[in-house]
N, C-alpha and C positions, 0 to 999 in steps of 0.2 A: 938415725938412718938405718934402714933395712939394708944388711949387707949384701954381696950378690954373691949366690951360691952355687950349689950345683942344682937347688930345687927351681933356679928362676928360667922359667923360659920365654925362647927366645918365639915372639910371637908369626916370625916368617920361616919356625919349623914345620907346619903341617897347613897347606893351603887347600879345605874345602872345595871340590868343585860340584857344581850346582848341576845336577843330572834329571833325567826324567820322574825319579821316583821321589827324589826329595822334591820337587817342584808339584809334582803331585800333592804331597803330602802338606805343603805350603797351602796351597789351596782351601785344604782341608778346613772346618772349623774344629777346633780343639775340644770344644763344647757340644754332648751330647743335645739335636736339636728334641730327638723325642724322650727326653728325659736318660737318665742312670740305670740301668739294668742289666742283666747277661744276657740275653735273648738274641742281641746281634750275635756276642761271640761265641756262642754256644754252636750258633748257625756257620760263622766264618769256621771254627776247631772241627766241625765235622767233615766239611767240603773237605778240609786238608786233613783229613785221616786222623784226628782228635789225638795231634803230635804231644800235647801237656800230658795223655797217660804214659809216655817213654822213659820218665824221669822221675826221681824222686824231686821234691823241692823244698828250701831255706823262702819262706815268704816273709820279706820287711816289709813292717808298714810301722806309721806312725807321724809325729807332725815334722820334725826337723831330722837333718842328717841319715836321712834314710839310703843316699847313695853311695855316701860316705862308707857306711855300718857292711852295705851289700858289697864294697869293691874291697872292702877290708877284710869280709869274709873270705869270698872269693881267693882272696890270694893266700890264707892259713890253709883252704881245703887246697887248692892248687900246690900247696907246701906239702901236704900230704899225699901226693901224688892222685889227686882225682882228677876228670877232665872235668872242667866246670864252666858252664853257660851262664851270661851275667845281663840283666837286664834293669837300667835303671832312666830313671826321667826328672827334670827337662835336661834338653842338651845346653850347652853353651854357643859353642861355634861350629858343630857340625852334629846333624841327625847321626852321623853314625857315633859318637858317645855312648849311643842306650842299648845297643847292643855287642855283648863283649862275648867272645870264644878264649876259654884258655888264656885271661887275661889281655887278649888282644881285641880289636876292634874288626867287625868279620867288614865281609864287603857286601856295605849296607844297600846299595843299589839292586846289587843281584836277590838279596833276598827278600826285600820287600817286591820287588818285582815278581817274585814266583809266588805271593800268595795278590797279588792287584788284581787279578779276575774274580777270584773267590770274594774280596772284599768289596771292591763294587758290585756283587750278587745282594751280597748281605748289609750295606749301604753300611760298613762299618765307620765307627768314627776313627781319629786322626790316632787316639790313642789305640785301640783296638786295632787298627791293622798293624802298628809296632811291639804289641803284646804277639800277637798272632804270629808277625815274622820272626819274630826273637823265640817264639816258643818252636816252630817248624824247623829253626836253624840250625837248636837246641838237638830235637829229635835226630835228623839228619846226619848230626857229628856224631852222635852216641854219647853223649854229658854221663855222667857219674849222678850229677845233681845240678840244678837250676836253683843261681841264687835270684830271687826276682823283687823288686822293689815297687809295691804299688802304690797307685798315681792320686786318686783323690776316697781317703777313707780304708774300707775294705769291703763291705757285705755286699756292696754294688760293683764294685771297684772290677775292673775287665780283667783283671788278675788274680781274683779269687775262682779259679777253673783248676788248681792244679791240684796234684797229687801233693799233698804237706805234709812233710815230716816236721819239719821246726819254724815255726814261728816268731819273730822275735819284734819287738815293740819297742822304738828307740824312744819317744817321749809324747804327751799326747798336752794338745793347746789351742786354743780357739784359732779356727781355721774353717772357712768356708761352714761358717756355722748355717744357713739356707738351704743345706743339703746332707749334713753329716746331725746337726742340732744344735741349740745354743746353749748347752754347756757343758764341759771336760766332762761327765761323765756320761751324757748321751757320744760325745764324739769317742770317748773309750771302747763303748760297745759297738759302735759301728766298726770300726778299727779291728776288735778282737772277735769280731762275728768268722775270721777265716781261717781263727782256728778249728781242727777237725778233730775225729774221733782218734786218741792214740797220738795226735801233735804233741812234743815239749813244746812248751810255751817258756820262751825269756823275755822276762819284763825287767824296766831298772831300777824296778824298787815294789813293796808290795802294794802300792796302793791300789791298783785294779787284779790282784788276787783275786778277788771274791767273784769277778767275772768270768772266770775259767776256772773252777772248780770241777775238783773230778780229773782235773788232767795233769799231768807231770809240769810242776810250775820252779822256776830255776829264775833268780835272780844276777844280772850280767849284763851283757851286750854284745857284740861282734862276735867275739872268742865264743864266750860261751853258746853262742848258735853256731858255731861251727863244733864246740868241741860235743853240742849234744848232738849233731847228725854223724859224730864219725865213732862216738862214744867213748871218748881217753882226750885227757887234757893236752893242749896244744901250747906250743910259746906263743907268745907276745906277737904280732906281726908288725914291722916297720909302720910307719904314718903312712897312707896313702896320697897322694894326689890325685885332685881332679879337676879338671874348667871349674872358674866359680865359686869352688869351695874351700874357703882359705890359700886361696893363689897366691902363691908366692910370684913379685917380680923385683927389679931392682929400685929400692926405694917407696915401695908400692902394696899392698895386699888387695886384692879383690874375692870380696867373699856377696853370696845373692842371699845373705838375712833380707827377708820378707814380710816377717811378723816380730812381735817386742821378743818371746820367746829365743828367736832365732838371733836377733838383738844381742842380746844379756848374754849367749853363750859367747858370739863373737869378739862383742867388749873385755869379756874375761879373758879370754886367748892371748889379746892383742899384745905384743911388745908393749913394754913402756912408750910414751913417748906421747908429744902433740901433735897427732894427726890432724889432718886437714881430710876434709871428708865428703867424697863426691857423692849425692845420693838421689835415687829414683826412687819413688814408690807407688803403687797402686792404689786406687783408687777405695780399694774394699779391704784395703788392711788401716789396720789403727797407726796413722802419721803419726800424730802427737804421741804418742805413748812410745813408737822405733825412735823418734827424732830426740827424745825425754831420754832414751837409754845411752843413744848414740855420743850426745854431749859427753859423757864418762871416759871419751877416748882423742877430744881435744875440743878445740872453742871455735876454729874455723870451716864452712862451709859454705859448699859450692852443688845448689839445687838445681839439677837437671830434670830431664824425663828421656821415656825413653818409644820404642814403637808399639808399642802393647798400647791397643784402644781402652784399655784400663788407666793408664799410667796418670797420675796425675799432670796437670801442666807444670811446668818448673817455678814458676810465680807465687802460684798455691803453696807448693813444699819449702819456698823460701819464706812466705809469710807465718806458717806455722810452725819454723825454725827460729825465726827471730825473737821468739820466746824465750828458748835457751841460748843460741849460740852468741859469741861474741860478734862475729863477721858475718854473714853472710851475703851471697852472690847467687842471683838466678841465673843460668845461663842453659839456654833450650838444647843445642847442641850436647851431646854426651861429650863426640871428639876434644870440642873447645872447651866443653865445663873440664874434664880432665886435662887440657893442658894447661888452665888456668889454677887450678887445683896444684901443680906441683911449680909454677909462680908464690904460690901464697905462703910454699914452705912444703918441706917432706919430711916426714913420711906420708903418700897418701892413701888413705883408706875408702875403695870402693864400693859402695856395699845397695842394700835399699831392694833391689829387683834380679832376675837371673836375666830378665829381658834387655836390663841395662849392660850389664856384660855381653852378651851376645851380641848386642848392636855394636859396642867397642871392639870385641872379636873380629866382626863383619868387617868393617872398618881396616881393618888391621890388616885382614886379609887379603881386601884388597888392592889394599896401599901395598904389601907384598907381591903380587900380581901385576901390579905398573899399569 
């Protein structure tokens, strides 16, 4: 049993409300319709006075834990007394997640609303107008440095606009391979395409060295991209929390592993114990292989889906579960597969989609709400 800490929260502390600009952005397709390139945001950055030269920037990219890495920075340089603008993606239970001030969450309505003109000029996508507002917010406050996490790859990636000083690459693994390449080391170079002229580059090991050659190359993670933008070693920073990413609650963890990668690091994390194990997954990741790793961290399981037109149906994930697990149970509802999940026994482990946790958030929210 997961004991209840001071890390477990209480899911009726922060109730979302649904305003014009998140509903906006609802709308939106997530999915560039005329392909991947900068040419929107080049256009949205200039309307708005081309706010990403204001700052220097820490650019994460890489396949897993990227907002982990960025929120973790964030708070070592905020240790050192900078003001620090934080930008990372997807949210959990509220769009405002991706945009943080000085370790707080700004007020996401008001600033995506001051760039909505410029963006429907520039017909940006869902992801570029919250690069854009996050980078305009940034400016506005006067940031020290922008920590910014981008969204799919790098060289196209709507986040490769800024002024970089540090670079840092948390791990790289088959992932939307149709648009980055089909294999780790075409998706490496797409990734390390935004390093720049005079960027330190932290990688967590040397094997994509030989792709940034010529530049100041340092082996680390979190710390060390923050200790090479301030230049003098820094301590340790506490664990962060975040929606989604290894949540802690009582009896409970929900973490949005989405690929085997993501997988295999979570299983290792996890407490001892026979989890029982709620799980979504999409349509375009490798089930059998997440489902194959998942078993590692108990025998029962309870196949949902979630709202993502990707998402497999719950029947599907339970038939190519019943290969490994001992138990298995489809159940389409998220709310009921998770109540039925901690019936089966706890601790229970959520995992599989960030889509499926946001819909339990949802959920939650508004069962808080009455």
């Amino acid at each position: 049993m997961i004991q209840g800490s001071s890390h477990d929260r209480n899911p009726c502390e922060r109730i979302p409300v649904v305003r014009t600009s998140t509903s906006w952005l609802d709308s939106l397709s997530p999915w560039p319709r005329e392909g991947f390139g900068l040419t929107r945001m080049h256009e949205l950055l200039a309307v708005l006075g081309d706010p990403q030269n204001a700052f220097p920037a820490i650019h994460v990219v890489g396949t897993n834990g990227k907002s982990t890495a960025a929120v973790t920075i964030e708070q070592l340089l905020l240790g050192e007394g900078l003001s620090v603008g934080t930008t990372i993606s997807p949210h959990v239970a509220s769009w405002s997640e991706r945009i943080r001030l000085d370790g707080e969450e700004v007020d996401f309505e008001a600033v995506v609303q001051a760039v909505r003109s410029a963006a429907e000029r520039a017909r940006a996508t869902q992801f570029e107008i919250v690069t854009g507002a996050a980078l305009l917010a940034f400016a506005n406050a006067n940031v020290d440095v922008a920590v910014v996490e981008a969204g799919l790859g790098g060289r196209l990636d709507a986040t490769n606009v800024l002024r970089t000083r540090v670079v840092l690459l948390t791990n790289v693994a088959l992932e939307h391979t149709e648009v980055l390449g089909e294999t780790r080391a075409e998706i490496a170079r797409e990734k390390l395409a935004v390093v720049q002229d005079g960027s330190v580059v932290v990688l967590p090991d040397d094997e994509w060295a030989h792709l940034v050659t010529g530049h100041d190359v340092r082996i680390g993670a979190a710390r060390e991209a923050a200790e090479a933008f301030v230049g003098h070693a820094i301590a340790a920073a506490e664990t962060v929390e975040l929606p989604g990413r290894f949540e802690r609650r009582d009896a409970e963890i929900r973490d949005g592993a989405h690929n085997p990668h993501g997988a295999r690091f979570l299983v290792d994390r996890l407490p001892p114990g026979n989890w029982t194990i709620v799980v979504s997954i999409l349509s375009d990741k490798n089930a059998d292989e997440i489902l194959r790793i998942l078993r590692g961290a108990g025998g029962n399981l309870v196949a949902t889906s979630s709202s993502s037109e990707r998402a497999l149906p719950a029947a599907d994930v339970a038939r190519a579960a019943r290969r490994y697990f001992e138990h298995v149970e489809a159940i389409d509802s998220p709310v009921a597969a998770l109540a039925r999940a901690h019936e089966l026994g706890e601790p229970v482990l959520v995992t599989g989609s960030l889509y499926l946790l946001g819909d339990l958030a949802q959920k939650e929210d508004a069962a808080c709400r009455g």
